[in-house]
PyMOL CGO cylinders between C-alpha atoms (Angstrom):
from pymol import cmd
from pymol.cgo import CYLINDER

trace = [
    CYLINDER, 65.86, 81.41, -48.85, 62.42, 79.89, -47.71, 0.3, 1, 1, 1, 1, 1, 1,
    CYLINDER, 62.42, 79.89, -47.71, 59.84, 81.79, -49.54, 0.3, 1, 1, 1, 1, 1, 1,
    CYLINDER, 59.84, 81.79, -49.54, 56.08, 80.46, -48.55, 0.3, 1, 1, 1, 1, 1, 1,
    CYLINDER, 56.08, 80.46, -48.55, 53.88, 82.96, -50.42, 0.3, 1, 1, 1, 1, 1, 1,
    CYLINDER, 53.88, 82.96, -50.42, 53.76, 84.85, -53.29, 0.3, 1, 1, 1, 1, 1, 1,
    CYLINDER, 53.76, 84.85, -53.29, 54.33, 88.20, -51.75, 0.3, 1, 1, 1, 1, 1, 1,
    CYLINDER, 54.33, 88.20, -51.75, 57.51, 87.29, -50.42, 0.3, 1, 1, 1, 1, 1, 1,
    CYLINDER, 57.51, 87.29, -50.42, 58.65, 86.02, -53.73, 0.3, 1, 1, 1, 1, 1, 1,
    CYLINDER, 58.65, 86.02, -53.73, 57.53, 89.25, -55.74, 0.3, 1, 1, 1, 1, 1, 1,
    CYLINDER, 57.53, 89.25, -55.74, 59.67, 90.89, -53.02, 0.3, 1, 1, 1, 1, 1, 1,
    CYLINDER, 59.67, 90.89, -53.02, 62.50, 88.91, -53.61, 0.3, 1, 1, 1, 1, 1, 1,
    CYLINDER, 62.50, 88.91, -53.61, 61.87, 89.30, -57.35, 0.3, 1, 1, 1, 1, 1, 1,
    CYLINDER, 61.87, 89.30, -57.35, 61.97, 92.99, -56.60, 0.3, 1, 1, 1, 1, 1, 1,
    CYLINDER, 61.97, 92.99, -56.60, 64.82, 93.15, -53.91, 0.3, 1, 1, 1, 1, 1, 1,
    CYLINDER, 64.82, 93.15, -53.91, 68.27, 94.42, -54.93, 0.3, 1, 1, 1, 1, 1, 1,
    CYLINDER, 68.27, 94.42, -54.93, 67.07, 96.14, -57.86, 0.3, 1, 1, 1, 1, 1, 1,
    CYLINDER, 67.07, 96.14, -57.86, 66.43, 92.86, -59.61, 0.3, 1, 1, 1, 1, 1, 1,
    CYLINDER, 66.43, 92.86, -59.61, 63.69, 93.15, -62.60, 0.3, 1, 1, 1, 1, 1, 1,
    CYLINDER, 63.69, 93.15, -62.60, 64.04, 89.35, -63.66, 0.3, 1, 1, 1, 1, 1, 1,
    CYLINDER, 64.04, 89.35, -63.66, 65.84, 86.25, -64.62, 0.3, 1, 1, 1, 1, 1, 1,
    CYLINDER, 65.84, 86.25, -64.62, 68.39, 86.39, -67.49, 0.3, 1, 1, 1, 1, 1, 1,
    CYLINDER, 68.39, 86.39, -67.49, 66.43, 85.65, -70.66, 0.3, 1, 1, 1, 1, 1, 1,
    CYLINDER, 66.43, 85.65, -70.66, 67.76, 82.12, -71.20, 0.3, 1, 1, 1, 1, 1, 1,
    CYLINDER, 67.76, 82.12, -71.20, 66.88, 81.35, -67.61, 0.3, 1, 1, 1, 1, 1, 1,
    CYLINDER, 66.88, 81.35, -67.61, 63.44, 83.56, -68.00, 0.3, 1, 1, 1, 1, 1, 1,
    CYLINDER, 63.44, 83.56, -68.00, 62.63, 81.02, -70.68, 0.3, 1, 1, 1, 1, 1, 1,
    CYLINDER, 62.63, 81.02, -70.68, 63.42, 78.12, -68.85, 0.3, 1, 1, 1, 1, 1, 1,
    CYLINDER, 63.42, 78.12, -68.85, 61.32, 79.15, -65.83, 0.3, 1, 1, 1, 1, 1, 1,
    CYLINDER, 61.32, 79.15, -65.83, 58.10, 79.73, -68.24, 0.3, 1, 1, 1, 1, 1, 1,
    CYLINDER, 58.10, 79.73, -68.24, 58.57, 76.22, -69.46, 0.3, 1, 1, 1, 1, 1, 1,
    CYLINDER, 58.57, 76.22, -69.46, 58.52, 74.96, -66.17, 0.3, 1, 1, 1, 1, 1, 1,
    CYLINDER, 58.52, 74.96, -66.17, 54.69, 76.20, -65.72, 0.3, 1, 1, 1, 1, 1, 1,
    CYLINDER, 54.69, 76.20, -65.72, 52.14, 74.29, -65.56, 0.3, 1, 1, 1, 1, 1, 1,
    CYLINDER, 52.14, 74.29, -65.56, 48.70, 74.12, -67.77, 0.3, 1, 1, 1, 1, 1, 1,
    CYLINDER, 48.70, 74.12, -67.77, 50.05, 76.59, -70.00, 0.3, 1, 1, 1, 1, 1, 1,
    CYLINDER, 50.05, 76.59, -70.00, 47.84, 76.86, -73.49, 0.3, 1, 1, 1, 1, 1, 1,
    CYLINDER, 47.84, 76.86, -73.49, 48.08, 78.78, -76.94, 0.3, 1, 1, 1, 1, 1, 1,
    CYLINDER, 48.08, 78.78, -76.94, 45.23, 81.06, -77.29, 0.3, 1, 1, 1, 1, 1, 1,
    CYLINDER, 45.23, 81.06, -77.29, 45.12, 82.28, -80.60, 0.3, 1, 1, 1, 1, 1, 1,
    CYLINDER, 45.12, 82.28, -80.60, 48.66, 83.98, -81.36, 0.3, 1, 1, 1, 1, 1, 1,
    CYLINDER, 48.66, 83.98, -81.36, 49.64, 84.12, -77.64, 0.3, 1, 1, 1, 1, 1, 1,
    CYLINDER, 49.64, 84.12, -77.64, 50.22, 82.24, -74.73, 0.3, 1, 1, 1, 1, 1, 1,
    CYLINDER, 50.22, 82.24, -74.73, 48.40, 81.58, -71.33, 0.3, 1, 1, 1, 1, 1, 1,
    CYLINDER, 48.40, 81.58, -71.33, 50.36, 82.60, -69.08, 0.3, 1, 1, 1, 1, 1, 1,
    CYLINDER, 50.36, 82.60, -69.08, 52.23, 85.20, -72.02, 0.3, 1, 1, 1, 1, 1, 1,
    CYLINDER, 52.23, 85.20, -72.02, 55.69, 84.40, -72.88, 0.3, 1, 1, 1, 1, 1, 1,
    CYLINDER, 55.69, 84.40, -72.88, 58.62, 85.68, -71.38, 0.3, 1, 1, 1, 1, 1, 1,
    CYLINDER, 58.62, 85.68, -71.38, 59.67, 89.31, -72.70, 0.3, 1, 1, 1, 1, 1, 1,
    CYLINDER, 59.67, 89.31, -72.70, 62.81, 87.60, -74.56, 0.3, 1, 1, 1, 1, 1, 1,
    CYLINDER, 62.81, 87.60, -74.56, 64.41, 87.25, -78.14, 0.3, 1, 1, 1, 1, 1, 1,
    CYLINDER, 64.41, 87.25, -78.14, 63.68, 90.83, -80.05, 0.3, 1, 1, 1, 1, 1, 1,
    CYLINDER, 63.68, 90.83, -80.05, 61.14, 91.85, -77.65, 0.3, 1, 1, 1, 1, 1, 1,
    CYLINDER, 61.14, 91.85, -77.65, 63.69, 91.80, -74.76, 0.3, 1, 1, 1, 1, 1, 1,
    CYLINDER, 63.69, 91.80, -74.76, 65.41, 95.10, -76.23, 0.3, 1, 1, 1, 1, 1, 1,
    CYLINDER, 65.41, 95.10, -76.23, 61.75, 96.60, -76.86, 0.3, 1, 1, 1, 1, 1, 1,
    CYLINDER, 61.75, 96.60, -76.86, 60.53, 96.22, -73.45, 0.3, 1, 1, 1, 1, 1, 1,
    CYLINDER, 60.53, 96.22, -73.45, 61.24, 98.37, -70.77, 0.3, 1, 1, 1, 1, 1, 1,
    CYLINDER, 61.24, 98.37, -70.77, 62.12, 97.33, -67.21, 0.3, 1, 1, 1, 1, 1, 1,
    CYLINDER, 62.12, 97.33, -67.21, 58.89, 98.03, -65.80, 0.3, 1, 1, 1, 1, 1, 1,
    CYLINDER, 58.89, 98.03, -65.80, 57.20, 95.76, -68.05, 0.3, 1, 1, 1, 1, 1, 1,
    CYLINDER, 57.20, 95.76, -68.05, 59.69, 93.11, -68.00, 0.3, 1, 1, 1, 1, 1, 1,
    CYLINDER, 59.69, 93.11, -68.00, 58.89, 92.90, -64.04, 0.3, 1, 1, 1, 1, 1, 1,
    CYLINDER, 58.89, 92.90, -64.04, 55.27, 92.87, -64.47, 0.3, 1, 1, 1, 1, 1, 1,
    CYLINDER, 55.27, 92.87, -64.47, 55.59, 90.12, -66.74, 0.3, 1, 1, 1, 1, 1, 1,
    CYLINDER, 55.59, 90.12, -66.74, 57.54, 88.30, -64.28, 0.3, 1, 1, 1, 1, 1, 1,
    CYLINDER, 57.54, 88.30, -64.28, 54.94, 88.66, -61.83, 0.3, 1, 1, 1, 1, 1, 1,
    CYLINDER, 54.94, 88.66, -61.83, 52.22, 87.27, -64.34, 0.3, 1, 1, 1, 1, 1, 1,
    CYLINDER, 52.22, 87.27, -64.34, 54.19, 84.46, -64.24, 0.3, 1, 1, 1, 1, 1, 1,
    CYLINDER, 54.19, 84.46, -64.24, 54.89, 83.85, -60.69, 0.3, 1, 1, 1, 1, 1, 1,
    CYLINDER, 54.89, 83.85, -60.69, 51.15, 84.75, -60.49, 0.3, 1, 1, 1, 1, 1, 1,
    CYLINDER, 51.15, 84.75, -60.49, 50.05, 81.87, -62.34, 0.3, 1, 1, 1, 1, 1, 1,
    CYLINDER, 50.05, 81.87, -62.34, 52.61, 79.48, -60.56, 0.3, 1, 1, 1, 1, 1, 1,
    CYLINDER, 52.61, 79.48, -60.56, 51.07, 80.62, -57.39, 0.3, 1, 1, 1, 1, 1, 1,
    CYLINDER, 51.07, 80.62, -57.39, 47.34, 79.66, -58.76, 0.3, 1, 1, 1, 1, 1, 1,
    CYLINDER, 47.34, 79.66, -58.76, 48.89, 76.02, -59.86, 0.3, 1, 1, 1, 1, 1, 1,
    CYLINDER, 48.89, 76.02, -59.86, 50.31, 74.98, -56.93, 0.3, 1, 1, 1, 1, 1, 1,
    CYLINDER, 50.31, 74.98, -56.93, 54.14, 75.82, -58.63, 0.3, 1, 1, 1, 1, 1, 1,
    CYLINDER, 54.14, 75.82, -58.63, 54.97, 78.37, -55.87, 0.3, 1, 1, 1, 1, 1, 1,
    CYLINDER, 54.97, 78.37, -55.87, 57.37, 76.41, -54.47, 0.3, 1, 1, 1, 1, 1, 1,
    CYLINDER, 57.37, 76.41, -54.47, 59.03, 74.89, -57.03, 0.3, 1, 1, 1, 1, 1, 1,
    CYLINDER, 59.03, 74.89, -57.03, 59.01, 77.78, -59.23, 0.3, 1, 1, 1, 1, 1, 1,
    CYLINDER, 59.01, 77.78, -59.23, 60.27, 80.28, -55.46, 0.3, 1, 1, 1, 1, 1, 1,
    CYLINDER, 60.27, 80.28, -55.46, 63.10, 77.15, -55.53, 0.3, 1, 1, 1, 1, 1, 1,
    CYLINDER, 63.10, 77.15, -55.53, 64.31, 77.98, -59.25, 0.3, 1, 1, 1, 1, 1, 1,
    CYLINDER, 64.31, 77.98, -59.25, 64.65, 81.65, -58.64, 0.3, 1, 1, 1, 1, 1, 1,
    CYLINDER, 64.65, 81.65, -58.64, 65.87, 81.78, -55.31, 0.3, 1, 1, 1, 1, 1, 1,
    CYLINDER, 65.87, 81.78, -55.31, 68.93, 79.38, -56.42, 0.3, 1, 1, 1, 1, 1, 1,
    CYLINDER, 68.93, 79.38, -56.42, 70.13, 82.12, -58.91, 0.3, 1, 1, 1, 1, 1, 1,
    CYLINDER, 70.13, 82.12, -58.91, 72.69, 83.38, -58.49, 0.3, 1, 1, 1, 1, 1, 1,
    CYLINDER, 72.69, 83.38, -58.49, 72.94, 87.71, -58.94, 0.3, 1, 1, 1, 1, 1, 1,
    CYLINDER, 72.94, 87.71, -58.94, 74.75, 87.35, -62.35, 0.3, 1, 1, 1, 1, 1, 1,
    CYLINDER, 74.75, 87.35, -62.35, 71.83, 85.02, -63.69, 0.3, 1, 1, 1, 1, 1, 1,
    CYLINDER, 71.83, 85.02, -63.69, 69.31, 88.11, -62.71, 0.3, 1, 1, 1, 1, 1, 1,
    CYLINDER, 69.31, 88.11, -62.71, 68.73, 91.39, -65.28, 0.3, 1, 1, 1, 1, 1, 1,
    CYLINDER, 68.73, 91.39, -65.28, 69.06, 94.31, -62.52, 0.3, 1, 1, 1, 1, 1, 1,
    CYLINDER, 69.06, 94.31, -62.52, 67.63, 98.23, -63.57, 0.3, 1, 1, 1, 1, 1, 1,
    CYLINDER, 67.63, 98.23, -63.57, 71.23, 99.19, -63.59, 0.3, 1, 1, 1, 1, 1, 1,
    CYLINDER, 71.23, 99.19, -63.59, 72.15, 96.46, -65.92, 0.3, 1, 1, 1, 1, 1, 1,
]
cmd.load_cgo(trace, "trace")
């Protein structure tokens, strides 16, 4: 799929009930950002919702995270590389609200 901004990708983020990547994957996508920097305890942009915190989180916020995310690829020049990652996952590699 050819995604060119970052509307389409939060669609295709969105699209078959998909909330986001699998946590490993999740985590591998965040490291893939660029300029990212510790402030304080946190991150810039926040890490993924993953490890303990996956369990805590609900859906909802799980997505919005995502879209921080593919936010701040979007505002470093990453969309495309970062639309590339997620777009060659396959539905098994994606958390879905039914899952």
């Amino acid at each position: 799929m050819d995604v060119k901004t970052l509307e389409q990708l939060i669609t295709y983020c969105k699209d078959k009930n998909r909330i986001c990547p699998q946590p490993q994957l999740w985590n591998e996508m965040w490291n893939k950002l660029k300029d990212k920097k510790q402030i304080g305890a946190g991150w810039q942009p926040p890490l993924p919702l993953i490890l303990a915190v996956w369990y805590e989180a609900s859906p909802f916020s799980k997505q919005q995270r995502l879209i921080q995310h593919l936010d701040w690829a979007d505002s470093h020049d990453q969309l495309k590389e970062i639309a590339d990652f997620l777009t060659s996952l396959t539905e098994e590699q994606w958390y879905h609200l039914e899952d």
